[in-house]
PDB file as gemmi writes it, atoms N, CA and C in Angstrom:
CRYST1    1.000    1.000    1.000  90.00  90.00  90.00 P 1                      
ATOM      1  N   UNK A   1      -0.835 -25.655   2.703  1.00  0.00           N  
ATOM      2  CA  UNK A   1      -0.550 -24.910   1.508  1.00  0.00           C  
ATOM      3  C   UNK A   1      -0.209 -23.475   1.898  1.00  0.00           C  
ATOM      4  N   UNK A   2       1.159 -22.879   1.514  1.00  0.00           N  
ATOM      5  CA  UNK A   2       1.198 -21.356   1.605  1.00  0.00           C  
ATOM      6  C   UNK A   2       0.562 -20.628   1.025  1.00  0.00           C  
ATOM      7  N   UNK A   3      -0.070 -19.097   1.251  1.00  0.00           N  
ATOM      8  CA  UNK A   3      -0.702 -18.207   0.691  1.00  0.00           C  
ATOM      9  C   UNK A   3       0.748 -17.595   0.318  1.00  0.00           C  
ATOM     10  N   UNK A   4       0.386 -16.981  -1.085  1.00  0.00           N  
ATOM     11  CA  UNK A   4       1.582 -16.178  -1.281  1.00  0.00           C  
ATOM     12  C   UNK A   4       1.259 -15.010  -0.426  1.00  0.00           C  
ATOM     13  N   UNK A   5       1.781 -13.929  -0.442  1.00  0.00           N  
ATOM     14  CA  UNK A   5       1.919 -12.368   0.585  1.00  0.00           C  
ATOM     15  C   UNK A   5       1.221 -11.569   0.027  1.00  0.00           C  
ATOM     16  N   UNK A   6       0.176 -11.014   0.098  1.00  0.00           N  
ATOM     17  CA  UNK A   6      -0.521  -9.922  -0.216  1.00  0.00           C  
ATOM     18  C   UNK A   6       0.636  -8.847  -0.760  1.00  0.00           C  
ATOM     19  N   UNK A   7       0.064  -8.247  -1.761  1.00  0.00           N  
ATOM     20  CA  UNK A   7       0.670  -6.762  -1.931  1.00  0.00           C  
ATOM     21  C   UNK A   7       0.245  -5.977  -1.428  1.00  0.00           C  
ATOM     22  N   UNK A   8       1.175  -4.925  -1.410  1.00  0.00           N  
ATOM     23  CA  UNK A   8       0.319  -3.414  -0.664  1.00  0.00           C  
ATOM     24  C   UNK A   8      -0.792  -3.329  -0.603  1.00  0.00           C  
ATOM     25  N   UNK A   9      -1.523  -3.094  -2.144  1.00  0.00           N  
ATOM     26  CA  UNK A   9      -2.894  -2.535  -2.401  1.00  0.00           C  
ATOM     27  C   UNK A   9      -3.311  -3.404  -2.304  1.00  0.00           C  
ATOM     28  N   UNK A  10      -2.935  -4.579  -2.142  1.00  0.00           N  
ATOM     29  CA  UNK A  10      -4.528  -5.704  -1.545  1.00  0.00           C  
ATOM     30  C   UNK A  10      -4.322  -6.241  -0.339  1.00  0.00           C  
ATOM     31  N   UNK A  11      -3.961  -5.343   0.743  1.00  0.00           N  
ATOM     32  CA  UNK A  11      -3.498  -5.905   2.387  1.00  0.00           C  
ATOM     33  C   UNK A  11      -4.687  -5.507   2.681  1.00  0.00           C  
ATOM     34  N   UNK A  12      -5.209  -5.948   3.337  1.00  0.00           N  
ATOM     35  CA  UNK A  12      -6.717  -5.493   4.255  1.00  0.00           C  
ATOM     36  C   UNK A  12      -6.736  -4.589   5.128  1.00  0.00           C  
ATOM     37  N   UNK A  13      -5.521  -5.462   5.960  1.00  0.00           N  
ATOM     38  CA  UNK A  13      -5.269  -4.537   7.299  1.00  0.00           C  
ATOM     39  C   UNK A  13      -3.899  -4.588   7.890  1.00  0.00           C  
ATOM     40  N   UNK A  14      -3.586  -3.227   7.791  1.00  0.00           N  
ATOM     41  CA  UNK A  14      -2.061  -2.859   8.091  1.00  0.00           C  
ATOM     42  C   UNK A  14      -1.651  -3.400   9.288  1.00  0.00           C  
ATOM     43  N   UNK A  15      -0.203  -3.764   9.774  1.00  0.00           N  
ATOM     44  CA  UNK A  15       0.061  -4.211  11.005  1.00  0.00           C  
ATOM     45  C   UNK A  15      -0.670  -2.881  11.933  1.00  0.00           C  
ATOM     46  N   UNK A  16      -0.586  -1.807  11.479  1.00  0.00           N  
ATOM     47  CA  UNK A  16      -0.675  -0.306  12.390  1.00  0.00           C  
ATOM     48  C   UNK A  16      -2.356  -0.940  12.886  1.00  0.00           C  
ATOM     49  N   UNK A  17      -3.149  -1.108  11.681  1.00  0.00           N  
ATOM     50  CA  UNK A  17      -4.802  -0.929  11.864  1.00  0.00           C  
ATOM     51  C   UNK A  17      -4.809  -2.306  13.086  1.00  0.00           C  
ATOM     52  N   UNK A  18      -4.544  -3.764  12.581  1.00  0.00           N  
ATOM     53  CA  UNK A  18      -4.358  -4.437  13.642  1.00  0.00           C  
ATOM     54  C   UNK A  18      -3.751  -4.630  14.927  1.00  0.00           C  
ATOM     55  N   UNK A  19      -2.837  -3.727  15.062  1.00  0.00           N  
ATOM     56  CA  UNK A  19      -2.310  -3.513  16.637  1.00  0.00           C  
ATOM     57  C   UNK A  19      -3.519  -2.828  17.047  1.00  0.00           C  
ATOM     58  N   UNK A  20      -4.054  -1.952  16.457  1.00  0.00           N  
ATOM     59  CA  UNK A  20      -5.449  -0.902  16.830  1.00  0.00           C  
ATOM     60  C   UNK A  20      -6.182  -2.003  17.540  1.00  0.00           C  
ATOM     61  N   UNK A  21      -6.978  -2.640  16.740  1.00  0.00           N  
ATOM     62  CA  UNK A  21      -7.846  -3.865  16.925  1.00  0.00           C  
ATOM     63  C   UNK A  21      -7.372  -4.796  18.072  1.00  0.00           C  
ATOM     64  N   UNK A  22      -5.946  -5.083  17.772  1.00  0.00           N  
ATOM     65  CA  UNK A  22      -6.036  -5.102  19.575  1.00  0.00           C  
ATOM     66  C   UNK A  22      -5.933  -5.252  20.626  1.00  0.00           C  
ATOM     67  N   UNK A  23      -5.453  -3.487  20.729  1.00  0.00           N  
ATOM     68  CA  UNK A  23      -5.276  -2.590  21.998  1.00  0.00           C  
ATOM     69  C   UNK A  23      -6.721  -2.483  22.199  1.00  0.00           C  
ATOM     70  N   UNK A  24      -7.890  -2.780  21.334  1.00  0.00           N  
ATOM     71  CA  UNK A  24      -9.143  -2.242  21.608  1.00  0.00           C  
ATOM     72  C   UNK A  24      -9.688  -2.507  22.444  1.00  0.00           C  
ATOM     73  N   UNK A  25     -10.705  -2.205  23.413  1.00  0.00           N  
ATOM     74  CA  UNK A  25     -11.216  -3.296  24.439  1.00  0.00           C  
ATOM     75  C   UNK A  25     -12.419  -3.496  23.977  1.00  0.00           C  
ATOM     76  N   UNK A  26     -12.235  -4.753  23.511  1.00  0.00           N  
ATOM     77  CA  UNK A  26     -13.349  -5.323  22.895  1.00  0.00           C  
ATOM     78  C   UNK A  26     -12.746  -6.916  23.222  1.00  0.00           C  
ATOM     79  N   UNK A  27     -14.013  -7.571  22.770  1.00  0.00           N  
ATOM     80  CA  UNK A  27     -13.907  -8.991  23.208  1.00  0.00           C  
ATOM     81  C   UNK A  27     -13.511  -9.882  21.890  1.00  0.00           C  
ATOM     82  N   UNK A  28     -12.794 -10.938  21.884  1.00  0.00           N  
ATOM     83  CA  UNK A  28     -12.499 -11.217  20.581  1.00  0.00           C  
ATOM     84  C   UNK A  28     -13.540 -11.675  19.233  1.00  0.00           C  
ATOM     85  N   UNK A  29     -14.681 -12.409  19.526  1.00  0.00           N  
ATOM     86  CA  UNK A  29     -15.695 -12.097  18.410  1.00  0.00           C  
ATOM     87  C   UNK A  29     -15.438 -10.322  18.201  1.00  0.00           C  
ATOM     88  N   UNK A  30     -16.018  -8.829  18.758  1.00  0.00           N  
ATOM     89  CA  UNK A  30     -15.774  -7.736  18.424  1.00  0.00           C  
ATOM     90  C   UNK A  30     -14.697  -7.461  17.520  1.00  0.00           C  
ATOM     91  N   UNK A  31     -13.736  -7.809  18.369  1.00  0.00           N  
ATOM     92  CA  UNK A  31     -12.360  -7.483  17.664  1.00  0.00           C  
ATOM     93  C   UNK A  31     -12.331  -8.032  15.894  1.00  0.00           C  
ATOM     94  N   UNK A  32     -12.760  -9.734  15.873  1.00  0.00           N  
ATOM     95  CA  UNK A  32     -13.258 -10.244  14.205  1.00  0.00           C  
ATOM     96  C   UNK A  32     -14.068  -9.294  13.281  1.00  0.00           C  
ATOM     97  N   UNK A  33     -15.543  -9.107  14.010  1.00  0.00           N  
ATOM     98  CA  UNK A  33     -15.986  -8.402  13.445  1.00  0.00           C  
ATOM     99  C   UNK A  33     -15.516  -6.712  12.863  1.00  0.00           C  
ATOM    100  N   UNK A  34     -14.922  -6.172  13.888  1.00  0.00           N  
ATOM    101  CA  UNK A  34     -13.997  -4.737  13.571  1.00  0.00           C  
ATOM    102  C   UNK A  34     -13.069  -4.908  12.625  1.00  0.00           C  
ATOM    103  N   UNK A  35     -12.038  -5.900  12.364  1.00  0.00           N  
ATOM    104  CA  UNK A  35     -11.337  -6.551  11.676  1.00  0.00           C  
ATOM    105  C   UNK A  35     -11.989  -6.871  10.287  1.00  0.00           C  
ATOM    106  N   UNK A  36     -13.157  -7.237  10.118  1.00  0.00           N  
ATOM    107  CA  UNK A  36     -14.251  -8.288   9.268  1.00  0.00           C  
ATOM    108  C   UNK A  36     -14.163  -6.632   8.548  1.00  0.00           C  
ATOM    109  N   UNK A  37     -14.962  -5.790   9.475  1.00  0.00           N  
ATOM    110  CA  UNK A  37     -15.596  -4.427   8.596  1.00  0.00           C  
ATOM    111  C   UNK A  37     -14.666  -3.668   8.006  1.00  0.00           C  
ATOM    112  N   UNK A  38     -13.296  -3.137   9.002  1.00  0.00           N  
ATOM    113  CA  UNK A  38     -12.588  -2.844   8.316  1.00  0.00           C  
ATOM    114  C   UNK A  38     -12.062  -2.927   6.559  1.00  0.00           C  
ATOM    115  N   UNK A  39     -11.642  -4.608   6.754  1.00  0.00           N  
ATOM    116  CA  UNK A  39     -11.413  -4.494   5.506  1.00  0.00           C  
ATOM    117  C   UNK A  39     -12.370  -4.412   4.599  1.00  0.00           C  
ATOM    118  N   UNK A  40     -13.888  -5.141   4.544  1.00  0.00           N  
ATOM    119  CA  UNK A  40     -14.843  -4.788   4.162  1.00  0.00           C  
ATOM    120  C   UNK A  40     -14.454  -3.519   3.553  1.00  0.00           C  
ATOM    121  N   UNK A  41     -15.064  -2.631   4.111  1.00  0.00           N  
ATOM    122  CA  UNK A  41     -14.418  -1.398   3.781  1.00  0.00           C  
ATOM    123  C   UNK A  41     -13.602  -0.816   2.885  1.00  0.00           C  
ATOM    124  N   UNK A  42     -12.281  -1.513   2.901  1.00  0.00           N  
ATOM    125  CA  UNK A  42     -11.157  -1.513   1.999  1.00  0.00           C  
ATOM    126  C   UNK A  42     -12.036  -2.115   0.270  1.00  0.00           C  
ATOM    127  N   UNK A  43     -11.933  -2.861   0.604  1.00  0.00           N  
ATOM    128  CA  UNK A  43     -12.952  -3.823  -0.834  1.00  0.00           C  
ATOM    129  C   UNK A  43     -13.706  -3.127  -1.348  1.00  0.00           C  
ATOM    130  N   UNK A  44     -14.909  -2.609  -0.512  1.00  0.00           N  
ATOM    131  CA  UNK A  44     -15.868  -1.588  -1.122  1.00  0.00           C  
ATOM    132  C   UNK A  44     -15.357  -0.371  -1.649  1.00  0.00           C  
ATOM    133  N   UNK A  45     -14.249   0.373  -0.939  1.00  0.00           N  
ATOM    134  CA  UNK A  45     -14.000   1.424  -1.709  1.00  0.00           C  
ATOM    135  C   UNK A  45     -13.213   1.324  -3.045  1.00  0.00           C  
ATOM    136  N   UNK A  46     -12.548  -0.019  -3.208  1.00  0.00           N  
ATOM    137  CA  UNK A  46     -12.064  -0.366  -4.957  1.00  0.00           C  
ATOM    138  C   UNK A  46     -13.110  -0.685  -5.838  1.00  0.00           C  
ATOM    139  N   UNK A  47     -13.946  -1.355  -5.429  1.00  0.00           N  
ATOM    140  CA  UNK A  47     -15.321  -1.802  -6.344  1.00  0.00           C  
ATOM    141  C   UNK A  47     -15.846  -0.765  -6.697  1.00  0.00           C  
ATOM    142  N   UNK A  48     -16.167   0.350  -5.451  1.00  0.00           N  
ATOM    143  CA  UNK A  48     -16.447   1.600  -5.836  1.00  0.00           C  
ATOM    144  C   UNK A  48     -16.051   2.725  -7.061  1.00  0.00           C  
ATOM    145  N   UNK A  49     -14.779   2.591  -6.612  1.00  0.00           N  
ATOM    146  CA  UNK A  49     -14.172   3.016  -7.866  1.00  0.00           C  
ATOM    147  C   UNK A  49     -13.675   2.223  -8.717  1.00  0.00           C  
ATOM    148  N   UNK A  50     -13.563   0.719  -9.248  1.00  0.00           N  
ATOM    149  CA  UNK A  50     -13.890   0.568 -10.355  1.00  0.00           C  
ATOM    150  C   UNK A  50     -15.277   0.639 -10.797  1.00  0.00           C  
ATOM    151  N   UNK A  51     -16.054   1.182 -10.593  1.00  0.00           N  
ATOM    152  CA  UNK A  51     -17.538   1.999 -11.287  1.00  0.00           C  
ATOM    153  C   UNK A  51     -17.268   3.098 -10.820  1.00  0.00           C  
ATOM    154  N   UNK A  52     -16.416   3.803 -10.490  1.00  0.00           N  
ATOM    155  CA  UNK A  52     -16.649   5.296 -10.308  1.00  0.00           C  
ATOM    156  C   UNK A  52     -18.085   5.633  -9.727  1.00  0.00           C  
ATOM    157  N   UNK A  53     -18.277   5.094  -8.952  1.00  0.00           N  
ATOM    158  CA  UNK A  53     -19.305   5.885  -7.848  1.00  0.00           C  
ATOM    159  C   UNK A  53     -19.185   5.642  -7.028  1.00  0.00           C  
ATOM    160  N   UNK A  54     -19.794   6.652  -6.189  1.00  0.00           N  
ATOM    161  CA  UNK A  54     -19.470   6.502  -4.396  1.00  0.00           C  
ATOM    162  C   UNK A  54     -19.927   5.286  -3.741  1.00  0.00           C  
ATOM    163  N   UNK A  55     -19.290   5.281  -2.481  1.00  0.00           N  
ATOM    164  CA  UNK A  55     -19.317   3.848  -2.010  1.00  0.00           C  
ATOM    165  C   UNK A  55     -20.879   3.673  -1.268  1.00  0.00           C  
ATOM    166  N   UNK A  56     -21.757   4.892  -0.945  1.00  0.00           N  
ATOM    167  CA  UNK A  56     -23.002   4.325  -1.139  1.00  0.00           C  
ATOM    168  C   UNK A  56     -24.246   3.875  -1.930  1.00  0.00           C  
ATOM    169  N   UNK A  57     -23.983   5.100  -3.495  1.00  0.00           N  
ATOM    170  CA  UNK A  57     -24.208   4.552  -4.645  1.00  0.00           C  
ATOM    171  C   UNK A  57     -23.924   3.027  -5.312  1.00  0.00           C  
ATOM    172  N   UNK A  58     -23.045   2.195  -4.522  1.00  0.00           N  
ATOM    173  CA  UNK A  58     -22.900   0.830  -4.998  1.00  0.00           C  
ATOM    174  C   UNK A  58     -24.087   0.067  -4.957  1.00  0.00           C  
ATOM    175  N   UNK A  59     -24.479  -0.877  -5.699  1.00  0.00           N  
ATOM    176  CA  UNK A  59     -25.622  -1.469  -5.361  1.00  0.00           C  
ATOM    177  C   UNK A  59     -25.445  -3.588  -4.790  1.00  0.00           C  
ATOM    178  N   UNK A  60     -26.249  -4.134  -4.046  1.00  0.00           N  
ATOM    179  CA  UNK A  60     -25.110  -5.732  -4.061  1.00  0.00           C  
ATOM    180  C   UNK A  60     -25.531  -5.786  -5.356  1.00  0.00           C  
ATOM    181  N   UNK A  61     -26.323  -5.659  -6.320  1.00  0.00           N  
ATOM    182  CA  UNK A  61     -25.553  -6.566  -7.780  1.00  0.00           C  
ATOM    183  C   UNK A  61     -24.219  -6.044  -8.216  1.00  0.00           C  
ATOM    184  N   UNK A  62     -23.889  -4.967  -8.033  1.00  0.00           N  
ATOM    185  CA  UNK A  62     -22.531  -4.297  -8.703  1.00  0.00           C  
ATOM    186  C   UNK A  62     -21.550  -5.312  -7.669  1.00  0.00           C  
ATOM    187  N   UNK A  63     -21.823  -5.384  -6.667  1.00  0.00           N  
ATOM    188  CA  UNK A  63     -21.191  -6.030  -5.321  1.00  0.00           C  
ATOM    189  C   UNK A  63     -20.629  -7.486  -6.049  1.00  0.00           C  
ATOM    190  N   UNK A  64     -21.978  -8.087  -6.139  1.00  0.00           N  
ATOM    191  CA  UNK A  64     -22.173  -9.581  -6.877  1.00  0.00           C  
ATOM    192  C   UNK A  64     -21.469  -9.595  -8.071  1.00  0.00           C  
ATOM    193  N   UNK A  65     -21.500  -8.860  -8.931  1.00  0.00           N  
ATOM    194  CA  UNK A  65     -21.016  -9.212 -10.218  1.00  0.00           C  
ATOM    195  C   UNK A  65     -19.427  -8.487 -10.184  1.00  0.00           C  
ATOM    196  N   UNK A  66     -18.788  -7.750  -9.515  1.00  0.00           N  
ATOM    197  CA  UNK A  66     -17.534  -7.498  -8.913  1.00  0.00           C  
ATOM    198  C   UNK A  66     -16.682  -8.915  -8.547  1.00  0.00           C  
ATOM    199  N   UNK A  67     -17.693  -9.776  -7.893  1.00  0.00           N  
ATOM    200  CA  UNK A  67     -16.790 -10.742  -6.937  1.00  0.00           C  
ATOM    201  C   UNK A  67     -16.776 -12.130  -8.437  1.00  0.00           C  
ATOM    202  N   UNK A  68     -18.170 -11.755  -9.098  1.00  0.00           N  
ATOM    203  CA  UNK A  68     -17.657 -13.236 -10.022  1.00  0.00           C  
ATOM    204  C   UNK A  68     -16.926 -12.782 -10.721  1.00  0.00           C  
ATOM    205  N   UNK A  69     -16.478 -11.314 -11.325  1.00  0.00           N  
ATOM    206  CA  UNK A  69     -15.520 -11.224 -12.276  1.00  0.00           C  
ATOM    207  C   UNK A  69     -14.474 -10.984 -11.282  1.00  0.00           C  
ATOM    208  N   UNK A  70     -13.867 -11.393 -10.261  1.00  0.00           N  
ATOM    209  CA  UNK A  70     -12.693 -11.599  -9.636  1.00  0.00           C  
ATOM    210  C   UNK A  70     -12.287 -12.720  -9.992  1.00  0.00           C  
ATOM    211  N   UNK A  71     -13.517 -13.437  -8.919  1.00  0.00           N  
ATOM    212  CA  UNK A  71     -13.362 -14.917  -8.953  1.00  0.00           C  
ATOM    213  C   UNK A  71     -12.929 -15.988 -10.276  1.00  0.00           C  
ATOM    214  N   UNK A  72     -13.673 -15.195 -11.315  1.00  0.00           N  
ATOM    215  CA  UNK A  72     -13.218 -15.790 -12.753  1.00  0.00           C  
ATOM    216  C   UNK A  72     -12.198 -15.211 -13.082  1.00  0.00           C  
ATOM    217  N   UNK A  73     -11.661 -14.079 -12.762  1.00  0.00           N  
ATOM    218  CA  UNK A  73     -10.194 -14.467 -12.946  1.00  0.00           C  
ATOM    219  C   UNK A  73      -9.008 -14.523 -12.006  1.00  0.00           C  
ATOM    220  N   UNK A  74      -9.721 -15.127 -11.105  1.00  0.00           N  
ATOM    221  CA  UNK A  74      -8.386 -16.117 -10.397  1.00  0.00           C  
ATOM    222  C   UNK A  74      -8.302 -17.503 -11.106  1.00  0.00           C  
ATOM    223  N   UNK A  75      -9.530 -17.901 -11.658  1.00  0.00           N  
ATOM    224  CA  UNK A  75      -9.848 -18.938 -11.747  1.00  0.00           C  
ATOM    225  C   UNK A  75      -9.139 -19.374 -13.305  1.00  0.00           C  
ATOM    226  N   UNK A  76      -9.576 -18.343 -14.659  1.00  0.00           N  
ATOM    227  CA  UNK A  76      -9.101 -18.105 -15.137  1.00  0.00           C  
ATOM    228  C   UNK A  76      -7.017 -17.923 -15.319  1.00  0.00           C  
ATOM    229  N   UNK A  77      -6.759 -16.618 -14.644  1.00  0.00           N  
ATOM    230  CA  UNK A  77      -5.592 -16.375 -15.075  1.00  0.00           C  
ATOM    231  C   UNK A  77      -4.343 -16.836 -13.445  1.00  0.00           C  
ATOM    232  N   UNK A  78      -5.018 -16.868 -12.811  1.00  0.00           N  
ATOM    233  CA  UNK A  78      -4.587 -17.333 -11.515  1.00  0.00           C  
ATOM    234  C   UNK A  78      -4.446 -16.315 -10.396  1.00  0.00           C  
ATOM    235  N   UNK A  79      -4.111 -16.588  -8.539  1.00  0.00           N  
ATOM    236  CA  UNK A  79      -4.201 -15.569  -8.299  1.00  0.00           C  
ATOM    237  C   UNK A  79      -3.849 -14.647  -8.238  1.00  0.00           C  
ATOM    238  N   UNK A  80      -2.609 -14.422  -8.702  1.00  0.00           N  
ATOM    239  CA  UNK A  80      -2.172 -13.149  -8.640  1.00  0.00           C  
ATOM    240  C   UNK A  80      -2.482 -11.900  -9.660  1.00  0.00           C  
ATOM    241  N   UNK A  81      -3.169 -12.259 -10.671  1.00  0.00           N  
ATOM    242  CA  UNK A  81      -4.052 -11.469 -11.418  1.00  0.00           C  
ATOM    243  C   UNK A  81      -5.205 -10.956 -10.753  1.00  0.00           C  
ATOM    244  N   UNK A  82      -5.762 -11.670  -9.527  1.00  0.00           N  
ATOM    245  CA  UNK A  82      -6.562 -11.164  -9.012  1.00  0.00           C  
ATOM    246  C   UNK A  82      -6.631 -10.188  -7.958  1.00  0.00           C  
ATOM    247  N   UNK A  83      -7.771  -9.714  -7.740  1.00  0.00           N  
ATOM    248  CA  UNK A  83      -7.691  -8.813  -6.649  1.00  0.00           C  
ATOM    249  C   UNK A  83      -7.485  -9.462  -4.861  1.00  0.00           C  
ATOM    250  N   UNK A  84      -8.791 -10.277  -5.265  1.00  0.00           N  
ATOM    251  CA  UNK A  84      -8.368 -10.712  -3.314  1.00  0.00           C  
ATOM    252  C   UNK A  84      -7.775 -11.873  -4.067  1.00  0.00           C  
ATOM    253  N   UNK A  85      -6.554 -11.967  -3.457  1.00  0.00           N  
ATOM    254  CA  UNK A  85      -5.970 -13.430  -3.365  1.00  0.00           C  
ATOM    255  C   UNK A  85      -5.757 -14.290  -2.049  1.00  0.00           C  
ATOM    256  N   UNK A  86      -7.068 -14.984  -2.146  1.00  0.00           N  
ATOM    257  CA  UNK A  86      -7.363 -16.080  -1.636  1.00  0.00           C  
ATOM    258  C   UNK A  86      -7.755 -17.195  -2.253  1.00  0.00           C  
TER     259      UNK A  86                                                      
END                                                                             
């Protein structure tokens, strides 16, 4: 099955950030995980600001209840209404 193409604002990680990852010398589990956090990262700072607070002020229920109201509406309206489309 094809994934359709990410848009801009929901790419995780730029070709630039992944050439980073790796030129890195790190071992390839490292490299996943750097990869893993990165976008991590990316995610948290939209959740963040959809509640308008900082990204350590988030709490995991805001976390948790972020991902089922994604998830319900991929599920719902399909994915491209959604944020991560996967």
């Amino acid at each position: 099955m094809d994934v359709p193409p990410q848009q801009p604002s929901t790419q995780f990680l730029t070709l630039e950030e992944s050439a980073k990852v790796d030129a890195a010398l790190l071992s390839s589990p490292e490299k996943f995980l750097t990869r893993l956090t990165i976008s991590s990262l990316k995610v948290l700072k939209h959740i963040a600001q959809e509640y308008s607070v900082a990204i350590e002020d988030l709490t995991a229920q805001q976390v948790i209840a972020w991902f089922e109201k994604d998830g319900k509406i991929r599920r719902e309206q399909g994915i491209e209404a959604a944020y991560l489309k996967w």
